[in-house]
C-alpha positions as CSV (number, residue, x, y, z in Angstrom):
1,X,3.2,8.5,6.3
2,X,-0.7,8.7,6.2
3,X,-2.5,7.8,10.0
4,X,-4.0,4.2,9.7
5,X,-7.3,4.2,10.2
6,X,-9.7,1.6,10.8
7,X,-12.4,1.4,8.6
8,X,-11.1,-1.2,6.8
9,X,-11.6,-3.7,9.6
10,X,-14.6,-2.0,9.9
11,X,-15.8,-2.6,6.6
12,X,-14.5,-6.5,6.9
13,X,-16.9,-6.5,9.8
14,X,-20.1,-5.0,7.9
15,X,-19.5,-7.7,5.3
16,X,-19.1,-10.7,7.5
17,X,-22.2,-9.8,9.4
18,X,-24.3,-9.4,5.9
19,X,-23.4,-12.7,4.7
20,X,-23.6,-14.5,8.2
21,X,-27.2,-12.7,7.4
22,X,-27.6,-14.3,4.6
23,X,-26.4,-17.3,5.3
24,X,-28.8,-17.4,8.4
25,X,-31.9,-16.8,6.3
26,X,-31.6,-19.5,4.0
27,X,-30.8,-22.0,6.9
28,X,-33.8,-20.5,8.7
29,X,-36.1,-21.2,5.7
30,X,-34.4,-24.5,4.7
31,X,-33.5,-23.6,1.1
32,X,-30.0,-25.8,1.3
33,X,-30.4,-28.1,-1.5
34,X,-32.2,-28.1,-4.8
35,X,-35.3,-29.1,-3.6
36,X,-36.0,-27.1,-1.2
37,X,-34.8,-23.8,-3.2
38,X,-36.8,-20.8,-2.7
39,X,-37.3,-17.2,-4.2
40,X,-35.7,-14.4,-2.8
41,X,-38.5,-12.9,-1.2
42,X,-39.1,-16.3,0.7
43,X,-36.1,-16.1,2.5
44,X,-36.3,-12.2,3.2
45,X,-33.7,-10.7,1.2
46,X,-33.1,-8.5,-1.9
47,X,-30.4,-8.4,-4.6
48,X,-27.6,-6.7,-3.9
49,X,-24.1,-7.0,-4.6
50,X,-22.3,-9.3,-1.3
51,X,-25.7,-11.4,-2.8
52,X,-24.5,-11.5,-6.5
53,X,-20.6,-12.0,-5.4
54,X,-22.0,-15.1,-3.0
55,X,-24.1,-16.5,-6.7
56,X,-20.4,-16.1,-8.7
57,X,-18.6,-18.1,-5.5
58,X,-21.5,-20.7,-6.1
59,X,-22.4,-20.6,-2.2
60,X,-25.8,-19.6,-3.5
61,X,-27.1,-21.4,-6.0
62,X,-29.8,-20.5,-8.8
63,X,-31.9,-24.2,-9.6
64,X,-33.9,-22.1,-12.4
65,X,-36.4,-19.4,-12.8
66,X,-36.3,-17.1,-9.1
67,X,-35.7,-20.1,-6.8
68,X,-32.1,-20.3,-4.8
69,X,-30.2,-22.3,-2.2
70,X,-27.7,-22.2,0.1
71,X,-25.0,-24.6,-0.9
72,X,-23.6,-25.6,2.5
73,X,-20.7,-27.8,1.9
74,X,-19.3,-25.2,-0.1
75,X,-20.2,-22.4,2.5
76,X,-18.4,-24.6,5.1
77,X,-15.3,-24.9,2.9
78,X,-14.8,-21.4,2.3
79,X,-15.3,-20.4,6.0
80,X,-12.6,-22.9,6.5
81,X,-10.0,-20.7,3.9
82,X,-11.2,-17.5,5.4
83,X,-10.4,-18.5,8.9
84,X,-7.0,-20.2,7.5
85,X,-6.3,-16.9,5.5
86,X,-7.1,-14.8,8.9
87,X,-4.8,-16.9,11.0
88,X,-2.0,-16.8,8.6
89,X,-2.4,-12.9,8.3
90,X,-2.0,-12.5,12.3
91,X,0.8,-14.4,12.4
92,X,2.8,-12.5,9.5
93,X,1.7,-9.0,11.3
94,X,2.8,-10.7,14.9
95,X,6.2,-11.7,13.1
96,X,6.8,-8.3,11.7
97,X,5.7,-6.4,14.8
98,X,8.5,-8.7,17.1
99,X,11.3,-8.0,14.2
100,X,11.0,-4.3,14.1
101,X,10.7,-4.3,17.5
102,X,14.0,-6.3,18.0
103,X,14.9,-4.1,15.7
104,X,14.0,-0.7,17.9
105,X,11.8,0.4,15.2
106,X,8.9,0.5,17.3
C-alpha cells in the first residue's frame, strides 16, 4: 500500500483560500449584482482557471463585454453543499475508522 500523503488536503486548502480571494474582491469593490459589475482589472484579479470554473458554476457572472459580478445567493448556496458535503465525508471516515477499529484492524 502506497504512504498517504497530504497534499491533497493541501491542495483543497490552496483552492478554498483562492476563491475566498476572490470572492473577497468582488465584495470589497461591490460588483454583486448587474449593475454594479466591473472589469477584471477593477476588482484586482486576472483569468485563471478556479476564475473560469467559478464563470461555468455561474457564481461569477459575465453582464456583457469585460464587466462581472459576484452572484451571492448562489455563492451562499454552494458554500452551504460544500460544508454539507464536508460534514458528511467526516462522518463516513469517523464510521469507518470506529468499525475497523472494533474490528482490530487498526
Amino acid at each position: 500500500m502506497a504512504p498517504v500523503s497530504g497534499s491533497g488536503a493541501v491542495t483543497a486548502g490552496i483552492v478554498a483560500r483562492k476563491r475566498r480571494k476572490i470572492v473577497r474582491a468582488f465584495r470589497k469593490h461591490g460588483a454583486t449584482s448587474p449593475e454594479t459589475a466591473k472589469s477584471l482589472a477593477d476588482v484586482g484579479l486576472s483569468e485563471g482557471l478556479l476564475l473560469h470554473v467559478m464563470k461555468l458554476k455561474h457564481l461569477i457572472v459575465n453582464v456583457g463585454g469585460d464587466r462581472f459580478y459576484l452572484d451571492t445567493a448562489r455563492e451562499r448556496a454552494v458554500e452551504r453543499t460544500r460544508r454539507v458535503v464536508v460534514a458528511v465525508v467526516a462522518v463516513v471516515v469517523a464510521v469507518i475508522v470506529v468499525v475497523l477499529w472494533r474490528m482490530g484492524l487498526m
